[in-house]
N, C-alpha and C positions, 0 to 999 in steps of 0.2 A: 809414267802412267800411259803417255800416249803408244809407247810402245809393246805396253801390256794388253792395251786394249786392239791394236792392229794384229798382234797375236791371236786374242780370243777369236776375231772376225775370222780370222786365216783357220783355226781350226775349227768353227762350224760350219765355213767353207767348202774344207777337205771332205767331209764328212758328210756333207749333202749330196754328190754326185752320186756315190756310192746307197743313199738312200731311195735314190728316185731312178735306179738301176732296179734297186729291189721292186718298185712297182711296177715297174714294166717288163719283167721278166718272170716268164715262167718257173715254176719249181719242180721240182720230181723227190716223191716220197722214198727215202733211202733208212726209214727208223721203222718203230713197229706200225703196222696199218698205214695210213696218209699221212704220218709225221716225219717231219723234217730235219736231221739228226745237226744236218753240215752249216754250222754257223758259224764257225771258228777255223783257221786254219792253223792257229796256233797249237788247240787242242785236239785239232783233229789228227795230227802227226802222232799223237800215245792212243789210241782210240777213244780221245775224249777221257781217259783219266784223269782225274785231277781236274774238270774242266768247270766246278763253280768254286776254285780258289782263284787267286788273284797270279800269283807268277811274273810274267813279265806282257802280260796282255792284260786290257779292259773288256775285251769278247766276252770274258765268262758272265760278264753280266747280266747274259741272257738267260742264265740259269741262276745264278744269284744277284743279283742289284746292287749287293754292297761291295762288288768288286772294283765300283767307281773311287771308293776310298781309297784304294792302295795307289792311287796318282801321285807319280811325284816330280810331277812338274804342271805349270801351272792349268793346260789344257792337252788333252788325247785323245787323238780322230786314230781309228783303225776300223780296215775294211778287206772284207773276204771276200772271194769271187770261189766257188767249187763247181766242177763242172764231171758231170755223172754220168758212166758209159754204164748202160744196162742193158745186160742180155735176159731176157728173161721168156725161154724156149718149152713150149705146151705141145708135148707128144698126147694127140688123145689116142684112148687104151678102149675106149667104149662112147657111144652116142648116135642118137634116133639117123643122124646124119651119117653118120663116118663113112657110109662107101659113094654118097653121093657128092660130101664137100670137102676139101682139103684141111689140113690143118689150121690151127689158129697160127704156128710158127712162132716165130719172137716176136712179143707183144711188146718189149721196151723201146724206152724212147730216150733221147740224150735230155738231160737236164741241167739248168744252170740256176744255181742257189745261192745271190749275192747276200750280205750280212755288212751294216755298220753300227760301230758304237763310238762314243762320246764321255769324254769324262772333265769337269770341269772343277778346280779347286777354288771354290771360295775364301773359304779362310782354311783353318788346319782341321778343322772339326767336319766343317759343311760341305758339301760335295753337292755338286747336279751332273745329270747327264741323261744318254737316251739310248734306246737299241730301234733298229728297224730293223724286223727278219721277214723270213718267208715260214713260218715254221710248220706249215702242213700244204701239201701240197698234192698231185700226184699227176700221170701223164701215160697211158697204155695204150695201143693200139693195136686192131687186129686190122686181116683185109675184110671187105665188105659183105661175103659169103665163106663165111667158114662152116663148120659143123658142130661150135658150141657157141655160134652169134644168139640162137634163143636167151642165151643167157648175157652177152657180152657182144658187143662188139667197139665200144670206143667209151675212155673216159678221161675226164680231165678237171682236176683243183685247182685252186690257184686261192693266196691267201697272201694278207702283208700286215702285218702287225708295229706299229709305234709305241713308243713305252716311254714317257719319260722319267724321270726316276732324280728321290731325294735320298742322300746318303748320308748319315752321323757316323764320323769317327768319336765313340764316347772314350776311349783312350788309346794306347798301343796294345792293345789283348785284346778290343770288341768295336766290330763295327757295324752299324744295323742300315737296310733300307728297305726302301718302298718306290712302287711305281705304280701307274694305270696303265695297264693294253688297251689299247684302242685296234681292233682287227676287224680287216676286212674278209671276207668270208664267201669264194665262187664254186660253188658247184658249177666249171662253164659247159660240162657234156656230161651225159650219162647214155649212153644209148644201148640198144638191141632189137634184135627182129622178135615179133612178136605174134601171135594170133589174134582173134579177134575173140577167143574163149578166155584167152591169160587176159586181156585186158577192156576195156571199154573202148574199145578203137572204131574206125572207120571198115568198114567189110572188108576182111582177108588183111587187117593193114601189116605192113611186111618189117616197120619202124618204127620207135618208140624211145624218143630223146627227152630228156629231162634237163631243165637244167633249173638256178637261181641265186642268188646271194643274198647277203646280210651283212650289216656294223653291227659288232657287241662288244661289249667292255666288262674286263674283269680286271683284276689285281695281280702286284710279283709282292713278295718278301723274301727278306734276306739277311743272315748272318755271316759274317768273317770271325773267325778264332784262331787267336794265334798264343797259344797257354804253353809253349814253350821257346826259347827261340830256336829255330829251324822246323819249325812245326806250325802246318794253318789247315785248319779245320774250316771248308766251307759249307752251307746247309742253303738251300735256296728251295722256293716255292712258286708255282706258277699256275693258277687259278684256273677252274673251268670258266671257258665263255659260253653264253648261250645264244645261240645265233635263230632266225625264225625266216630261211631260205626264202624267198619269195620270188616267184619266175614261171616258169610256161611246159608243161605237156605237151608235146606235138607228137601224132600218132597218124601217118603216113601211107598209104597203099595205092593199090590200084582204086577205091572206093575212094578216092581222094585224102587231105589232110585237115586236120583239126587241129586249134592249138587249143588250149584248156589253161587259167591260173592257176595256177597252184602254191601251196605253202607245206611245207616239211621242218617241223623243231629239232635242232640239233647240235648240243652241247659236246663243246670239246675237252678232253678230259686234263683234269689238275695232274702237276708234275712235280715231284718232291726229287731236290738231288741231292746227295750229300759227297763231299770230297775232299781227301786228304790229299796233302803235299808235305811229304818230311824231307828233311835236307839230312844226307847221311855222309858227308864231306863235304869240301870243297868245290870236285867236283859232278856229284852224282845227286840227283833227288828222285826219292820213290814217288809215285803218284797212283791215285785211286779212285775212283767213282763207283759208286750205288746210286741205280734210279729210278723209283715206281712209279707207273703213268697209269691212274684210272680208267683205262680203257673199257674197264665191264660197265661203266653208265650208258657205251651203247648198246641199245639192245635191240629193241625191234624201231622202227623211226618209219612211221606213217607219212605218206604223201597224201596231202588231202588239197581238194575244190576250196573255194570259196563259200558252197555248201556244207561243209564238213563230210562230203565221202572221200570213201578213201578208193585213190585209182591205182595207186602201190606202195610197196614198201621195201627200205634196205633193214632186212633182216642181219644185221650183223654179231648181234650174240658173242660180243667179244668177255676176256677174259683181260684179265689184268695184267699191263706188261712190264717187265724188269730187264735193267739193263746193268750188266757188270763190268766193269774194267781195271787194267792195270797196266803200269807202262813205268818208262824213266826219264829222265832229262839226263843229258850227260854234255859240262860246260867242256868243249874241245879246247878253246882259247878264251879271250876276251869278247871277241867279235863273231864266232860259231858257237853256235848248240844244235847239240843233234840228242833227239828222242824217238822215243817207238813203242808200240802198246799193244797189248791185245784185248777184246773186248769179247762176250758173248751175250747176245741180244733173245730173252724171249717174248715172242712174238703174242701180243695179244689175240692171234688168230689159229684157232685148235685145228685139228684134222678133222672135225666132224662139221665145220662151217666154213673151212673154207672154198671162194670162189672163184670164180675165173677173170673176175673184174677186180681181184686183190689175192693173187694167192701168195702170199707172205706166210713165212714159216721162221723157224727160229735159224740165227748167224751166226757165222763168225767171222769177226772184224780182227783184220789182222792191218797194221798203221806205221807207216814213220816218217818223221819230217825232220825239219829244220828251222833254227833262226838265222837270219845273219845281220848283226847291227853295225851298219853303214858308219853312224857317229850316235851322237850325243841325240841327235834328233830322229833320225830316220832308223829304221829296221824293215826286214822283209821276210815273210813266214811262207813256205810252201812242205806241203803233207800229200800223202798220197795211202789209198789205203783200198786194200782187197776186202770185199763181202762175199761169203758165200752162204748158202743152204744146203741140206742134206737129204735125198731122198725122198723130197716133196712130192705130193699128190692128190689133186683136186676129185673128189668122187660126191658130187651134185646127185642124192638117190635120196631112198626114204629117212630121215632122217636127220639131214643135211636143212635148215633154214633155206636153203635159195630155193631147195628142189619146189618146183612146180609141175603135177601130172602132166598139165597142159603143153610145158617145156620138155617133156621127157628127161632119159637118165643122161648125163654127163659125167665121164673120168677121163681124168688124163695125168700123163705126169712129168715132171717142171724142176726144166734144169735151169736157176737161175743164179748170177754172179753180177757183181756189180767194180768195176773200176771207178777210183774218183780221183782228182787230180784239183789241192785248191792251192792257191796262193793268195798273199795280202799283204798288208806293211801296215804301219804304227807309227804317227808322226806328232811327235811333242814338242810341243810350244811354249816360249817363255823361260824356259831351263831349269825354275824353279816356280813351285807357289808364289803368288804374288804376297801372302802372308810374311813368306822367308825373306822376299826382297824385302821387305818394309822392317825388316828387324835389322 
């Protein structure tokens, strides 16, 4: 017993480092609009196919919860570290500015998207555990004088989410669970140059930063299905939060600067996965993912005073986003696995709204990693994987939610890709449920 219990310490140990990583560390949006795709390096080696079944990781159970059941030993600390090289290059093709200011250039920035989970057996039935992510995030930059700063010139997310979560194995064919998110929520920058027409500013002011956060709490659910053997069916759900930003207006110029309270409502959207893992020998396994993210609940998101005026708005008029995948496992030996996947991503964000402080368009994810298990205790996961887009282009005119007369016309067009590079390990303790030892 006392060994069992210097185990458990030991793996909610491991597991801590890697969560108070995730708070201090920025994130960068790699999914559709500010969401955060890279939470698994396990899964992220097939493009997240397969990635709310169970396999030989506890990650997925940040898309389903009951992935904490498939433990089979009696405690698992695993943690991802993904680190995001983003190009993301704005040739403008038109704007009030173009012959007076340079371009926007590449607006990306390197981001780092750490992820831990937790899995603990109680007995054979009860499972506990937890996730900490970063799950939306985002990080762009322009220089200080471009020729579409009216609209854009610097923004930045940052977000951390804790989950702990209760799991029922009710037999070997179903396992259910539940969790609370508890998330934290930064709008830390939003800025652009501005006039003193487009906004309530200070005379002529030239800046207009935004920024605020919030705690909200929503819910996960979760099923495992496994109705045949070599066959598991995952289904996972992850709830909208609704957050109520609260933070400061500063509107800058020669006329001096003002800062102003403000508050902006803004609910992030519920995520349904669903995922298949079939074993079709010894040693090869198909894998697959389906996943709808409510993104059209945003729609227009008023900034208002403490009075109730309203001094802006993120018009974002999103559309609902879907994400496809498919990929394999393929066992090399005992000790190697290698997989790889392809994914196609669309983009909650249409051609007729998108902006320059989000031009996100639909992808293609192309993925392959590796496991390699050390022993009985120890494993190490790293994936790597191309994103790209096709022919993207921002046109800010009549029609477009951003355009502002006062801003003038903006288009440009946006060659963007993304390299990601994660690695992680998986460290279980105890060898066995302590249910098993006691038998």
């Amino acid at each position: 017993m006392k060994n069992y219990r210097q185990d458990l310490v030991k793996g909610v140990l491991l597991a801590l480092p890697a969560a108070i990583f995730v708070v201090s560390t920025a994130n960068e949006a790699v999914a559709g609009s500010f969401a955060v795709r890279e939470q698994s390096a396990y899964s992220q080696g097939a493009s997240f196919a397969g990635n709310a079944t169970c396999g030989d990781s506890v990650q997925g159970a940040f898309w389903n919860p009951s992935v904490i059941t498939c433990n089979d030993a009696m405690a698992i600390a695993e943690n991802t570290a993904s680190f995001l090289f983003l190009s993301t290059d704005v040739d403008t093709t038109a704007a009030t500015d173009i012959l007076t200011k340079p371009d926007p250039g590449d607006i990306g920035k390197l981001g780092v998207v750490p992820s831990s989970s937790f899995s603990y057996a109680y007995n054979e039935n009860l499972f506990f555990g937890y996730t900490v992510n970063g799950p939306y995030g985002l990080k762009l930059g322009t220089p200080a004088n471009h020729n579409g700063d009216a609209y854009f010139r610097d923004g930045e997310i940052f977000s951390i989410n804790a989950t702990p979560i209760v799991g029922y194995k009710i037999n070997d064919y179903i396992s259910v669970a539940a969790g609370i998110q508890v998330e934290y929520f930064d709008l830390t920058k939003f800025s652009r140059q501005a006039t003193a027409a487009a906004v309530n500013a200070v005379g002529n002011a030239t800046n207009v930063t935004l920024s605020g956060d919030d705690i909200g709490f929503g819910f996960t659910l979760g099923a495992t299905l496994m109705p045949a053997e070599g066959t598991e069916i995952g289904i996972g759900f992850r709830s909208s939060i609704a957050h109520t930003l609260e933070g400061s207006l500063v509107q800058s110029g020669p006329g001096g600067t003002v800062s102003s309270p403000i508050s902006a409502d803004l609910d992030t959207p519920e995520v349904v996965t669903v995922s298949l893992r079939q074993r079709m020998n010894d040693t090869f396994t198909l894998l697959g993912t389906v996943e709808w993210t409510n993104w059209s609940r945003l729609q227009i998101v008023p900034v208002t005073t403490t009075g109730g005026a309203t001094v802006a708005t993120f018009p974002f008029s999103y559309e609902d986003g879907w994400f496809f995948s498919i990929g394999g496992e393929y066992r090399y030996n005992e000790r190697l696995t290698l997989r790889g996947g392809v994914g196609w991503e669309m983009s909650p964000i249409s051609d007729e709204s998108r902006s320059l402080s989000l031009p996100d368009d639909d992808r293609l994810w192309l993925s392959v990693g590796a496991t390699y298990k050390k022993d009985e205790k120890w494993s190490f996961n790293a994936a790597y994987t191309f994103i790209t887009a096709f022919n993207t282009m921002i046109d800010i005119s009549t029609g477009n939610p951003w355009f502002a007369p006062a801003q003038g016309l903006y288009q440009a067009d946006v060659d963007a890709n993304v390299h990601i590079l994660s690695v992680g390990f998986q460290r279980k303790f105890g060898g066995q449920p302590m249910y098993a030892m006691t038998q």
